[in-house]
C-alpha positions, 0 to 999 in steps of 0.5 A: 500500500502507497503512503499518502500525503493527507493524514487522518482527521487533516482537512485537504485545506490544510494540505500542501496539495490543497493549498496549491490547488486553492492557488490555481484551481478554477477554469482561467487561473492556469490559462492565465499564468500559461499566457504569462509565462508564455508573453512574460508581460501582457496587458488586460485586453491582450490576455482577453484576446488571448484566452477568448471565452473570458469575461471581462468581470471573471478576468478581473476577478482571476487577476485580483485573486492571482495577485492577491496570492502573490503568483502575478505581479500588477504594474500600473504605469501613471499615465492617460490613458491608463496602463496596466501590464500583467507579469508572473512573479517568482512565486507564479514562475516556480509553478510553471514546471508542474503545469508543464508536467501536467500538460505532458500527463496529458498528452500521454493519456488523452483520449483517441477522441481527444487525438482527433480534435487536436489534429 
């Protein structure tokens, strides 16, 4: 039997795996931190275009979330007509490995049907 990582009587919150799912977890926040790593720097309106089905509200929201967790750093330049640029930080840069790893899993175990579409 394998050794598990979340004790009896633990909460998954209180877990390391639960932490970093509560930083990442949602539909737009690793299509996010993937267009940044992706870009380096890019503005609201271009992660906008970039992931496509986001609204304007929700992307707002992701953002704050991401920055407030300390994974985007938000730069604000003094100017009008205002200007915004999105960016990782080390902390959001140090989690790019494992979305990596996770898009490797699944090319390797996706669906023949899967295959087809992205053909």
């Amino acid at each position: 039997m394998s050794e598990t990582y979340i004790p009896t009587g633990v909460k998954l919150k209180e877990t390391g795996f639960g932490y970093t799912l509560s930083l990442i977890g949602g539909k737009y926040k690793m299509i996010i931190m993937y267009w940044l790593s992706e870009n380096k720097v890019m503005r609201f309106n271009e992660l906008k275009r970039s992931i496509g089905t986001i609204s304007f509200k929700t992307q707002s929201i992701m953002l704050k979330e991401l920055e407030a967790d300390g994974l985007i750093i938000r730069k604000e330049y003094p100017q009008i007509p205002p200007k915004v640029e999105y960016s990782l930080s080390e902390s959001g840069l140090s989690l790019i490995p494992l979305l990596n790893m996770m898009c490797e899993w699944g090319e390797k175990n996706s669906s023949p049907a899967l295959e087809a579409v992205q053909r």
